[in-house]
N, C-alpha and C positions, 0 to 999 in steps of 0.2 A: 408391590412396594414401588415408590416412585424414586425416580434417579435422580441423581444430582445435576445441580448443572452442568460438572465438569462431566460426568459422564454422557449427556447430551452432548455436549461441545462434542468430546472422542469420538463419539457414535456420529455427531454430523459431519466430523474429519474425513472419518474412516471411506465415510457414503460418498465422499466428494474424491476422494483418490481409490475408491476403487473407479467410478463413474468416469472419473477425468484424466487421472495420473496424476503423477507428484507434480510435475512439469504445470500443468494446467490448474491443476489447486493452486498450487502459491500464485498463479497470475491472477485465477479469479479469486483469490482472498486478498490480492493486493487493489483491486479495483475498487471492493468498495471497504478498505481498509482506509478511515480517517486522515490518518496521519495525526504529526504532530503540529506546534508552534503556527505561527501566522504566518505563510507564505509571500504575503502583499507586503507584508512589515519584514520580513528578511531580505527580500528580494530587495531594495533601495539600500541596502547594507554593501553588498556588491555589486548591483548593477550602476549604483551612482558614479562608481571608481572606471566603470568602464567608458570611454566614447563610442558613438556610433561606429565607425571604423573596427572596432574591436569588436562587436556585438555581430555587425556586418563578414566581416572576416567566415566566424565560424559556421 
């Protein structure tokens, strides 16, 4: 019988936190984890507000 895809997914979970740990799964699923919205287009939303000085600081 063939699995679903969530059961694939579960089973590719599972293999990655035995293999890595929980610790190390969520970092390597956040690596190549998309994300959301445009980064380039939000980023001029707050960085425009800032001055160098400010940027510099942190």
């Amino acid at each position: 019988m063939m699995k679903t895809q969530n059961e694939i997914i579960k089973q590719g979970y599972n293999a990655l936190i035995n293999s890595l740990g929980v610790a190390d799964t969520i970092r390597f699923i956040q690596y190549f984890s998309p994300g959301k919205g445009d980064y380039t287009k939000e980023r001029y939303q707050w960085l425009d507000k800032k001055t160098l000085a400010d940027v510099l600081w942190r």
